[in-house]
C-alpha positions as CSV (number, residue, x, y, z in Angstrom):
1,X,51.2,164.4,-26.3
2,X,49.8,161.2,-26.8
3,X,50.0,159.8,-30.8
4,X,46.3,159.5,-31.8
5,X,46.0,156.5,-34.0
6,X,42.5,156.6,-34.9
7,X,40.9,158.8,-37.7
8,X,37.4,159.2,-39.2
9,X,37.7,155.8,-40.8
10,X,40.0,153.3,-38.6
11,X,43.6,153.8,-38.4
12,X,45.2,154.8,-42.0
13,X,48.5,155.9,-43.2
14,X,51.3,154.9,-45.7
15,X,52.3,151.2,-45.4
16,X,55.5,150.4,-43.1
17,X,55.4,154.0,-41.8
18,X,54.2,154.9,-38.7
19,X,51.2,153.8,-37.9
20,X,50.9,151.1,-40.4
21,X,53.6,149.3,-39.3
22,X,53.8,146.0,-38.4
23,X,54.4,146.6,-35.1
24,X,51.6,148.8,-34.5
25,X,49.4,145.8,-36.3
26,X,50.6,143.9,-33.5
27,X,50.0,146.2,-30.5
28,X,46.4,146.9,-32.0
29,X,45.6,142.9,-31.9
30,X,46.4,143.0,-28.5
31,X,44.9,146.5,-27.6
32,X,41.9,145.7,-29.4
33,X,41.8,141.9,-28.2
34,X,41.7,142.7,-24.8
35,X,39.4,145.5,-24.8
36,X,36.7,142.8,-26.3
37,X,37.4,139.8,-24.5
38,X,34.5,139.7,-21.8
39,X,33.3,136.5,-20.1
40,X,35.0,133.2,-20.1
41,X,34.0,132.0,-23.8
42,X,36.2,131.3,-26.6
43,X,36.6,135.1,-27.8
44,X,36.6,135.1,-31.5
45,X,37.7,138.0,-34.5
46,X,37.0,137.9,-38.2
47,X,39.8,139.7,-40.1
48,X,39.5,140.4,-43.4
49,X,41.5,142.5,-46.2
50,X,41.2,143.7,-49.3
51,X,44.5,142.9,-52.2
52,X,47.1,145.3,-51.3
53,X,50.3,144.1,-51.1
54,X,51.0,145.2,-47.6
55,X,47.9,143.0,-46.2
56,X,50.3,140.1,-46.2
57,X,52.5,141.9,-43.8
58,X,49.7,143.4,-41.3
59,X,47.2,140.2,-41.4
60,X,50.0,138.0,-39.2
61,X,50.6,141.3,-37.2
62,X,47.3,141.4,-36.2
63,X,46.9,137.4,-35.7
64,X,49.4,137.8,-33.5
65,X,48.7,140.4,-31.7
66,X,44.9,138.6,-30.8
67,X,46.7,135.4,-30.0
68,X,48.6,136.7,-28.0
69,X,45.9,138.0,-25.5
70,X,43.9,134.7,-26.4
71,X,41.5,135.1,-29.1
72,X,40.8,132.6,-32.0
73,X,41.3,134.7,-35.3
74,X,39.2,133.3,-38.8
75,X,41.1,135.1,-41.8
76,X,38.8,135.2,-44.5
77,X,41.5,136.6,-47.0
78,X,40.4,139.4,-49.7
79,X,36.9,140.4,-48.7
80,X,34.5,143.4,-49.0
81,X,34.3,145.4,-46.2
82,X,30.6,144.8,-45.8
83,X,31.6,140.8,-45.9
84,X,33.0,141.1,-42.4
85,X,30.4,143.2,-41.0
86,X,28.0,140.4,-41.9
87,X,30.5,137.6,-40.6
88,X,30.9,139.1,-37.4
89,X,27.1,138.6,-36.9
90,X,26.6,135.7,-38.6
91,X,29.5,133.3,-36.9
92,X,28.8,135.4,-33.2
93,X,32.1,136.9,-33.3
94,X,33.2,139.3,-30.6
95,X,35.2,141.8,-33.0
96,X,35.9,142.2,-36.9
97,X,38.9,143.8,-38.4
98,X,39.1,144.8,-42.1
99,X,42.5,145.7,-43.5
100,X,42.0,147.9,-46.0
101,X,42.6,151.8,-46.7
102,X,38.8,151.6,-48.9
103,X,39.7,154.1,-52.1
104,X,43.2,155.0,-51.5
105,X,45.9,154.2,-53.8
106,X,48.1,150.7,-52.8
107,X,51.0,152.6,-51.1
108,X,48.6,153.2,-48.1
109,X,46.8,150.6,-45.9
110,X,44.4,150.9,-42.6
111,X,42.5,148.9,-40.0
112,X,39.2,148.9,-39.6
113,X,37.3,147.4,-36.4
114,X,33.8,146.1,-36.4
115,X,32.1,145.3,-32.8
116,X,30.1,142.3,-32.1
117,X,26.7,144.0,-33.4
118,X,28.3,144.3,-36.8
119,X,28.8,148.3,-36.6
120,X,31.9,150.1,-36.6
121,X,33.5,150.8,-33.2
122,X,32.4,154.6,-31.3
123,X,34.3,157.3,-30.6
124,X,34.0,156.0,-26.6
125,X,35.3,152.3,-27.6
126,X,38.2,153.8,-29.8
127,X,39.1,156.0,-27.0
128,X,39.5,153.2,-24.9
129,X,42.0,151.2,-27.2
130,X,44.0,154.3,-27.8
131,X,44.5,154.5,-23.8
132,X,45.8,150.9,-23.9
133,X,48.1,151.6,-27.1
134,X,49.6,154.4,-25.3
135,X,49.6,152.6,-22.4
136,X,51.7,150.2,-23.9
137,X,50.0,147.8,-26.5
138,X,50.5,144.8,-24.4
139,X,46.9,144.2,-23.1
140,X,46.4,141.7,-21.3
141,X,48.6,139.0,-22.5
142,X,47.0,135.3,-22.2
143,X,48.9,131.9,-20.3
144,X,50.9,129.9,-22.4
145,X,48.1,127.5,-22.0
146,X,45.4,130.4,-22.7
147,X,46.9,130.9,-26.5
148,X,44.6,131.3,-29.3
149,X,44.2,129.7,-32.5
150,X,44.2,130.7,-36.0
151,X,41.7,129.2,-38.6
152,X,40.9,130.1,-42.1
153,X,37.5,130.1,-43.5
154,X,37.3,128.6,-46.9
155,X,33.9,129.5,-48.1
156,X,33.6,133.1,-47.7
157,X,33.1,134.5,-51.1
158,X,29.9,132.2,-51.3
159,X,28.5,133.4,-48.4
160,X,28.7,136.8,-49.0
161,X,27.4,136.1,-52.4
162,X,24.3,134.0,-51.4
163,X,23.8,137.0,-48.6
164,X,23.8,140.1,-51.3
165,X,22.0,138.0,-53.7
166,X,19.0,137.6,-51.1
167,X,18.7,141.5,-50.8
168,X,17.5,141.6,-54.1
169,X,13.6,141.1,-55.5
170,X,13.0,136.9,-55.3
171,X,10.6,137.7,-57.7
172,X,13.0,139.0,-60.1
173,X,16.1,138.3,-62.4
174,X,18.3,140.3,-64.4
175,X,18.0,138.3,-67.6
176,X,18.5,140.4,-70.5
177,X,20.1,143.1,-68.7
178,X,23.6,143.8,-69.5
179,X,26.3,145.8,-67.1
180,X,29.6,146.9,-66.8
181,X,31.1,146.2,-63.0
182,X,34.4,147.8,-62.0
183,X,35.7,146.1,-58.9
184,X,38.6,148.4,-58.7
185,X,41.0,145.6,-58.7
186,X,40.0,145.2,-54.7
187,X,38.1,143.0,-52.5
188,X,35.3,142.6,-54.9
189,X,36.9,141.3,-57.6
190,X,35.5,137.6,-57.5
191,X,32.0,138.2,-55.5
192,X,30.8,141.0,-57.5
193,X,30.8,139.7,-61.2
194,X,29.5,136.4,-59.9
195,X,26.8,138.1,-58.3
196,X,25.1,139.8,-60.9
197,X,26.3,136.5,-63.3
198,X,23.8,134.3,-60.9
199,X,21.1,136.7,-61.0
200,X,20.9,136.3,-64.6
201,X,23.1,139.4,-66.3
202,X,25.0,139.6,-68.7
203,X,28.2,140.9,-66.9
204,X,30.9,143.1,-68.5
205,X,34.1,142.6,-65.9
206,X,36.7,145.3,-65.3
207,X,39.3,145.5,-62.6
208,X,39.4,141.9,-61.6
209,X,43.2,141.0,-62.1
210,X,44.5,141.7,-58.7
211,X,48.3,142.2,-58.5
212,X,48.8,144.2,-55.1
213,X,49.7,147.2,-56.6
214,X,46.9,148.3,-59.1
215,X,44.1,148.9,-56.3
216,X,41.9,151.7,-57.7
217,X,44.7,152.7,-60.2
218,X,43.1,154.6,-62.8
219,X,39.7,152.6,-62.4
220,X,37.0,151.8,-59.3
221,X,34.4,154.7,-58.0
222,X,36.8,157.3,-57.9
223,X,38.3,156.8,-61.7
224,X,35.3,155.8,-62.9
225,X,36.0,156.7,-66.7
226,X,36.5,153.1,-68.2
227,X,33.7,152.1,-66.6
228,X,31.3,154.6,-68.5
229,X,33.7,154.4,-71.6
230,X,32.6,150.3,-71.7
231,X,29.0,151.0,-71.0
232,X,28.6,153.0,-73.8
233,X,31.2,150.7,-76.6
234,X,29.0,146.9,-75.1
235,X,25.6,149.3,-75.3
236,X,25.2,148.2,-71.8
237,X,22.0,149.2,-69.4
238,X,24.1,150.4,-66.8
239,X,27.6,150.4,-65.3
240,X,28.4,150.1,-61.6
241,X,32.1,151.0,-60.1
242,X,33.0,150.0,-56.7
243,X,36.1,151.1,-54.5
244,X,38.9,149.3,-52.8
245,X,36.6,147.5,-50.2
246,X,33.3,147.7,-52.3
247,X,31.8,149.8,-49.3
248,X,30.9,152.1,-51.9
249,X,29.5,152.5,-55.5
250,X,28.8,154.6,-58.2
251,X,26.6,154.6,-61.1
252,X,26.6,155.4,-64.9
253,X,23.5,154.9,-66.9
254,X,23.0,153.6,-70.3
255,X,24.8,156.5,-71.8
256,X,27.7,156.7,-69.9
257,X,27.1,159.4,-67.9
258,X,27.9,159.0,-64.2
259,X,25.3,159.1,-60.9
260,X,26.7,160.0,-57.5
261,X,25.5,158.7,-54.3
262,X,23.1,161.8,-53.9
263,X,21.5,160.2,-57.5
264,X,21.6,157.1,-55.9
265,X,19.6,157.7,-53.0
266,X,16.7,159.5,-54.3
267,X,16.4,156.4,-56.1
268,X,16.0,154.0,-53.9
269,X,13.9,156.3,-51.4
270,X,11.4,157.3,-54.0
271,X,10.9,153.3,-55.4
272,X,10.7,152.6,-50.9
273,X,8.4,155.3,-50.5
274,X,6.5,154.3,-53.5
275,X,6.3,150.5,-52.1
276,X,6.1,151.3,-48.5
277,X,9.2,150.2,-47.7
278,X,10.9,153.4,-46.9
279,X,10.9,153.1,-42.7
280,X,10.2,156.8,-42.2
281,X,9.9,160.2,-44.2
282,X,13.5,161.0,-43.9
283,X,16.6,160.0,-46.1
284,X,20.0,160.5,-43.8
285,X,23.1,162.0,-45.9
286,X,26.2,164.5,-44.7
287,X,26.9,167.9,-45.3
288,X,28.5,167.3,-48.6
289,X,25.2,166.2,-50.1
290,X,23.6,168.3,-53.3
291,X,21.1,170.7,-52.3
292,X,19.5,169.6,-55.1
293,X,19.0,165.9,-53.3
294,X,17.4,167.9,-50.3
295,X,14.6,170.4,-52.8
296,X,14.0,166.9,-54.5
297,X,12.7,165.0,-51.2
298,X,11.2,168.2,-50.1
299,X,9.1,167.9,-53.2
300,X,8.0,164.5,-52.3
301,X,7.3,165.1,-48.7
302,X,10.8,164.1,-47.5
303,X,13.2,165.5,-45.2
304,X,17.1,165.6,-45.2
305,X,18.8,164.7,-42.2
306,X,22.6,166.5,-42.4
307,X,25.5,164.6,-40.4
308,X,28.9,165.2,-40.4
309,X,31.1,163.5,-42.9
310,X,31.6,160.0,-42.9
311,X,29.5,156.8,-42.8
312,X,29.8,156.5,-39.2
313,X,28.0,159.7,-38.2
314,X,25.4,158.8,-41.1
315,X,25.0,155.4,-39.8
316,X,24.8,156.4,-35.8
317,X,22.3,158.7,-37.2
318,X,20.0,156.1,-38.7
319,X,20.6,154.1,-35.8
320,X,19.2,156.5,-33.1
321,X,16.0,157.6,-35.7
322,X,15.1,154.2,-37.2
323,X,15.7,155.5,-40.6
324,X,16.6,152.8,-43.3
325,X,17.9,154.8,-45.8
326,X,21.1,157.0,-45.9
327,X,24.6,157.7,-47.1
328,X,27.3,159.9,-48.5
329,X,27.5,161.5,-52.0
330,X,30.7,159.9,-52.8
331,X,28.8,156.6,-52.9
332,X,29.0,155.1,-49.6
333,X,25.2,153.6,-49.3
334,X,23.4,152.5,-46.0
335,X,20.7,150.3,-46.4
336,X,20.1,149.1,-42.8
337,X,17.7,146.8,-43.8
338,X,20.5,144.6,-45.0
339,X,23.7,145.4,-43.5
340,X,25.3,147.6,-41.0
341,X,27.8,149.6,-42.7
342,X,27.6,151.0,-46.2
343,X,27.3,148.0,-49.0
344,X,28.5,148.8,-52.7
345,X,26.8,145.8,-54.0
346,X,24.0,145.7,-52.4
347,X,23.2,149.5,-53.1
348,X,24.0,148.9,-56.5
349,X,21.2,145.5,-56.7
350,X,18.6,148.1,-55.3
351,X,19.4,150.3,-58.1
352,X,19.2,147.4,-60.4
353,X,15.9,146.3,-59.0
354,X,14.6,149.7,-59.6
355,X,15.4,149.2,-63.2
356,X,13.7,146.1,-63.5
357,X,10.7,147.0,-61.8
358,X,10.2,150.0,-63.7
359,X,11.0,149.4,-66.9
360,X,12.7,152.9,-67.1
361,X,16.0,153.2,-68.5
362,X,19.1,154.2,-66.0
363,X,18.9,157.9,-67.4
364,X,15.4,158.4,-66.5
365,X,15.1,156.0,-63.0
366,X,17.8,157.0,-61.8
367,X,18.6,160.5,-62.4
368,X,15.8,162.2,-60.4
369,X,17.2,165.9,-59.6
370,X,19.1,168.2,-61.4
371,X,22.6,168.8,-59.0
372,X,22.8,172.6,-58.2
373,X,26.7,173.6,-59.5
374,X,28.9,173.0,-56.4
375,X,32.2,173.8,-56.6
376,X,35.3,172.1,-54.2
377,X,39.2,172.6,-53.1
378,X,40.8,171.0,-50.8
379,X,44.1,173.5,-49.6
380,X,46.7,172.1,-47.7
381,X,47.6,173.3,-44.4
382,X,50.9,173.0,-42.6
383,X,49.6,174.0,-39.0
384,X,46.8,172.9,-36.5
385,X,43.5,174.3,-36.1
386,X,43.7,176.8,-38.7
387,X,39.9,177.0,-38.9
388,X,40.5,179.5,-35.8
389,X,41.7,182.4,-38.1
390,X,39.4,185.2,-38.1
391,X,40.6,185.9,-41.5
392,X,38.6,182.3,-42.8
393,X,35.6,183.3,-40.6
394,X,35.0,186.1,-42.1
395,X,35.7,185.1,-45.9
396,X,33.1,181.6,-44.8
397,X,30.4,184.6,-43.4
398,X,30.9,186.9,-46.7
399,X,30.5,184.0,-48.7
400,X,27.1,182.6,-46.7
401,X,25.9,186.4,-46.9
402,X,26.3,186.2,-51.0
403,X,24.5,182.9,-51.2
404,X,21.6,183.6,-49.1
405,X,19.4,181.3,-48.9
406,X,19.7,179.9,-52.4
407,X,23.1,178.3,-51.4
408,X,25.5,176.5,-48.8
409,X,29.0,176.7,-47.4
410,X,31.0,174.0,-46.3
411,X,34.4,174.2,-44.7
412,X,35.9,171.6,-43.0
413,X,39.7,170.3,-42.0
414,X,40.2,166.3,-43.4
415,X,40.0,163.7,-40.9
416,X,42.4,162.2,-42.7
417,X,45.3,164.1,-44.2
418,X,46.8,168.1,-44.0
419,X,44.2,169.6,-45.6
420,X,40.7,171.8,-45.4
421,X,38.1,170.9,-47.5
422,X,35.7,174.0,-49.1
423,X,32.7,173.5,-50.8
424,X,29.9,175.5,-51.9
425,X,27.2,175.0,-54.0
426,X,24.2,177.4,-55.2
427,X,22.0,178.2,-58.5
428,X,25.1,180.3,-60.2
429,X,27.7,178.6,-60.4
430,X,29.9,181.7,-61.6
431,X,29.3,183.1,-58.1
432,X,29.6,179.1,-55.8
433,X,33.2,179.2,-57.8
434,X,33.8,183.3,-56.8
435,X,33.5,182.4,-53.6
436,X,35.2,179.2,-53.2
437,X,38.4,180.6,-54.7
438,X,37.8,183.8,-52.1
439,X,37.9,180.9,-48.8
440,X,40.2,179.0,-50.1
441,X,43.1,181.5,-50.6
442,X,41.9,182.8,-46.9
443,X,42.5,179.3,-45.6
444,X,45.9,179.5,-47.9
445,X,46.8,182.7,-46.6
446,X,45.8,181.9,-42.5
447,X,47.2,178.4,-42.6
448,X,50.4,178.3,-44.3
């Protein structure tokens, strides 16, 4: 069988082990150089990264790899995610790569790849670079004449600012307002406090000493403890805590008490909808959401859309329906008004402009629904497809059946490591946690 390279988010794994070597880096320039090099123009790819250590050994891998099949490379250095899908667009590039592995911890890294339009690659277009990486990884290597050339682009960080700063109200500052921003130690550790330092806040700064090994080390969206700890000790208005690539964000109001993505969105859809700015009556988010999000838009006349997990399905979703509003629970916001992929800042400026506008603390704007108790494990696996067992089927059905309607069930195998995700969520949470614990020692017992 052919190695698959590609998961739900890029390619991803541990740093110098297969596939995030630097040889793979290499065969992935070319693979992915050649399957985007159309017409006789100077081709062109953006590659950013965010500050692990191993991003100094995979950025010349991937230069490489493009020159080699003849495309110019601009290396913008430690950038946010959403920073390269706006580059792409904005110089008329024909791919974008981010080298990043978003919330992980340091000892992993991935690549990301961005098409010309700014939106991560389909399933169809990774298909076809995995043929040419089995096929070999050469692509189709340039004339010595036919090279291409390497240039780094100096004033990134101020573009990016001046682009996330222009997403927020023109009409409004954030004078008087104080918050505490975790950058995670990661790509947003320079952009972000400036950001919200030129809109006129008083800014709070935590995880901004980059050393290559503290990405998201006890701090960033998915330790977001300090950050709530510091809001409450400076008696700030709100606290903000990105991840690794700052694709993603989460919230803590003025006491210090945390708001998901699902909080997050009903937000911003409710202050859209109130200001006609909401493109349509539906909010897009993935199976993982609260049913608590979905009773709260029903309430206002709103519907839930349901993808799959992971931006991508949420995004392609939006796409197809012309919705402008949508993400993930964990904190990955779309806002296709402004960008193409899920922006931590600029989420996080829409929450802030909600503030502003409203006068209403954080605890009150922004916490809109009360969650219904949900209740997740994640159980390794040590075989393939053990969602096949009859055994999990019918512990998945018994559970559904106990629920009724007042309740979901979720169970799902990670895209990304040996493991199957169960979740479920209803009004007692006594009985969600009953019959999580009942799947997941079915999935323990079938699987392992």
């Amino acid at each position: 069988m052919a190695p698959k390279y590609f998961g739900t988010d890029g390619i991803r794994g541990t740093a110098n082990e297969w596939p995030m070597t630097a040889d793979v880096a290499l065969a992935v320039g070319k693979a992915a150089g050649s399957q985007f090099i159309r017409g006789d123009h100077r081709h062109r790819v953006v590659i950013g990264k965010d500050t692990r250590l191993s991003g100094y050994m995979i950025e010349p891998a991937l230069t490489a790899g493009f020159i080699a099949v003849g495309m110019d490379v601009i290396l913008g250095g430690p950038m946010p995610t959403p920073a390269v899908a706006m580059l792409v667009r904005s110089l008329r590039a024909d791919l974008g790569v981010v080298i990043s592995a978003s919330h992980n911890p340091y000892r992993d890294n991935g690549i990301k790849l961005f098409g010309p339009d700014g939106y991560k690659l389909s399933n169809e277009v990774e298909t076809r670079i995995e043929a040419r990486l089995n096929g070999g990884g050469n692509g189709d290597v340039a004339p010595s004449a036919g090279l291409g050339r390497a240039n780094r682009l100096d004033d990134v960080a101020g573009r990016y600012i001046e682009f996330v700063k222009n997403t927020f109200p023109r009409e409004r500052t954030l004078d008087g307002v104080k918050v505490v921003v975790d950058c995670a130690n990661g790509a947003a550790y320079s952009v972000a406090p400036t950001v919200l330092w030129e809109l006129g806040a008083t800014v709070i700064p935590l995880g901004v000493t980059p050393d290559g090994t503290n990405i998201n080390d006890g701090c960033g969206s998915t330790s977001p403890e300090a950050m709530c700890d510091q809001v409450v000790a400076h008696g700030a208005d709100i606290g903000l805590a990105l991840d690794g690539d700052a694709d993603r964000v989460v919230l803590a109001d003025e006491r210090g008490e945390l708001l998901d993505g699902d909080q997050l969105m009903a937000m911003v859809a409710t202050h859209w909808q109130a200001t006609s700015r909401l493109s349509s009556d539906t909010v897009v988010a993935t199976v993982m959401s609260n049913l608590g999000l979905e009773r709260y838009l029903s309430e206002r006349g709103l519907k839930l859309a349901r993808t799959p997990v992971g931006d991508r399905h949420v995004v392609e979703h939006m796409r197809e329906h012309r919705h402008n509003v949508g993400g993930e629970q964990s904190g990955h916001i779309v806002l296709s008004d402004f960008n193409t992929t899920g922006d931590g800042l600029i989420a996080a400026l829409q929450a802030l402009a909600v503030f502003v506008e409203t006068g209403k603390p954080v605890s009150e704007a922004g916490r809109l629904f009360a969650p219904f108790p949900q209740v997740s494990r994640n159980v390794a696996v040590d075989r393939d497809r053990p969602m096949e067992d009859a055994r999990i089927r019918r512990a998945v059905d018994d559970g559904r059946a106990r629920l009724g309607s007042s309740g979901r069930v979720v169970v799902r195998p990670s895209g990304t490591e040996p493991i199957v995700r169960v979740m479920a969520e209803g009004e007692d949470g006594d009985l969600v946690g009953e019959i999580v614990e009942d799947i997941a020692a079915a999935v323990s017992h079938a699987a392992n």
